[in-house]
C-alpha positions in Angstrom: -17.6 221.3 132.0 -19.0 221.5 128.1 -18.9 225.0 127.2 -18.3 227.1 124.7 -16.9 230.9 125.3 -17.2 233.5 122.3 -15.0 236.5 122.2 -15.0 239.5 120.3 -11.6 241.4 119.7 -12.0 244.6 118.5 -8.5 246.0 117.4 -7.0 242.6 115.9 -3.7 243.9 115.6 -3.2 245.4 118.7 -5.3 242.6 120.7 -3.6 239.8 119.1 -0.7 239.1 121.4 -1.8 239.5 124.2 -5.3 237.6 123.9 -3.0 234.7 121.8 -0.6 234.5 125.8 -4.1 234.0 127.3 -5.3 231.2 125.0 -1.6 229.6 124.7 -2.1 229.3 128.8 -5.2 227.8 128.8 -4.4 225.7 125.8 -4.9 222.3 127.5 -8.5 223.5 128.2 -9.2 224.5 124.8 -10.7 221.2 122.4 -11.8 223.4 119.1 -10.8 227.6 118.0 -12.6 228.8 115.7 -11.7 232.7 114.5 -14.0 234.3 112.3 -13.4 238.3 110.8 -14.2 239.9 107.7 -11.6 239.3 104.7 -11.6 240.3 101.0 -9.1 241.2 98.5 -9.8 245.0 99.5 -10.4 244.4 102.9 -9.7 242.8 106.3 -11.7 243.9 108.9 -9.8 244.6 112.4 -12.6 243.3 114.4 -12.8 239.7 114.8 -14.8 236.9 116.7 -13.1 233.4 118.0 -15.2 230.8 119.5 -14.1 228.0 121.7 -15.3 224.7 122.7 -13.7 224.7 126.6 -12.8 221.2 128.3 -12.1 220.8 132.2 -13.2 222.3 135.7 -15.8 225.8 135.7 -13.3 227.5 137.6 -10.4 226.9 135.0 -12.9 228.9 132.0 -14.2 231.7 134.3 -10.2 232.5 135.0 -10.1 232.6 131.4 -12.8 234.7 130.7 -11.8 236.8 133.5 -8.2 237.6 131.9 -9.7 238.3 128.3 -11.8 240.7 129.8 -9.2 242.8 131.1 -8.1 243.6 127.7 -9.3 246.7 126.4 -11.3 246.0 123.0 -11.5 242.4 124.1 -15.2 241.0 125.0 -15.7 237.4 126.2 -19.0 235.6 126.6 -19.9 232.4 128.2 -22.4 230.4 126.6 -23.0 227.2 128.9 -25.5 224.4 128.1 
């Protein structure tokens, strides 16, 4: 498996724990994290998107995306190619 699973967190603050356990216990199946939100010296947004590059078996990154989505404000998206 190659792919790459984007996630938008709405509510940063009060997402953040719980969707960092998640990635923590799939961390072995995690090759690149890239987190992207808006930021300024007046401003920093509390929505937010992070985008990974997944390694290992279909079922492991369905289980993942599975658990994010449980989280209210939390939205992943497979992307598979």
């Amino acid at each position: 498996m190659n792919n790459i699973l984007a996630i938008k967190v709405d509510g940063r603050t009060s997402n953040a724990v719980q969707v960092q356990e998640i990635l923590t216990k799939f961390g072995c199946n995690i090759k690149a994290r890239v987190g992207f939100h808006e930021a300024g010296a007046d401003h920093c947004a509390m929505d937010g998107i992070i985008i990974l590059q997944l390694f290992g078996d279909d079922d492991i990154a369905e289980g993942m995306r599975k658990e994010l989505d449980k989280l209210d404000g939390v939205s992943p998206r497979m992307i598979e190619f």
